[in-house]
N, C-alpha and C positions, 0 to 999 in steps of 0.2 A: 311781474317779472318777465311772463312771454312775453308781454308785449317791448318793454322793454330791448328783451332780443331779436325781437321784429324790424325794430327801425335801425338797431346797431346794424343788424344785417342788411339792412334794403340800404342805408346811408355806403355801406361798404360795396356793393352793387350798381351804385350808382355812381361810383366813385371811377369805378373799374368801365361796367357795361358802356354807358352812354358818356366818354370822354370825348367825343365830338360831335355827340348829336343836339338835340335844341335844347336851349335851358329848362330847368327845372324850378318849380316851389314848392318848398313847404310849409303851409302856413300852419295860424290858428293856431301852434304848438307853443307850449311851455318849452321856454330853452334855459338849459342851465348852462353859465358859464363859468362859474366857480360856485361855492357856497355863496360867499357874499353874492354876487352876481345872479340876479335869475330875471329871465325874462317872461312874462306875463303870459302873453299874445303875440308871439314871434312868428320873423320871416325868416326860412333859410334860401337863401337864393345858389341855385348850383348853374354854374354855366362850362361847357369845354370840358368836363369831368374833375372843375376844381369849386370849391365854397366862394361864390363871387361877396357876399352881406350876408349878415344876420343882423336882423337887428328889428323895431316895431313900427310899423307902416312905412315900409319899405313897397318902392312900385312894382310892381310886376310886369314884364314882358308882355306884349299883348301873345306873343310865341308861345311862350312860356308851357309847361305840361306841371298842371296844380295837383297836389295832394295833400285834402284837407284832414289834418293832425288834429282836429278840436279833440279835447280832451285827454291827449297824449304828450307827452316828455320826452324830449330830446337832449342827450348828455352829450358831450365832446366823446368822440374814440380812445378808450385807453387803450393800447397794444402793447401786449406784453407785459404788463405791468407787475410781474411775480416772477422777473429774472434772474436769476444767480448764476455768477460767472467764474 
């Protein structure tokens, strides 16, 4: 579950901090993109501070600043998702 809240936060940091510095990867991770949906051995590719791909054997930037996820899970951000209006 920490870890979990690890990459929620580093993905949200990354999002924010580095919006126009060099791209970013994260491989090696397990990405989930829904239930049905999950990927194995995923790439997330981040460039400009937006989600450029995700997706498996995706190239990487020779630029690029890697961070290898083996053995970690990557969800989509929910925000907010327990609102009442």
């Amino acid at each position: 579950m920490r870890t979990r809240a690890c990459w929620t936060a580093f993905l949200a940091f990354v999002g924010v901090a580095w919006a126009a510095g060099p791209p970013y990867a994260i491989t090696n991770a397990k990405i989930v993109i829904s239930p049905e949906k999950i990927i194995a051995n995923g790439t997330i590719l981040l460039r400009d501070g937006r989600i450029q791909a995700v997706g498996e054997g995706l190239g990487v930037p020779a630029d690029a600043r890697i961070y290898d996820a083996k053995g970690q899970t990557v969800y989509p951000g929910l925000i907010d998702a327990q609102t009442h209006y």
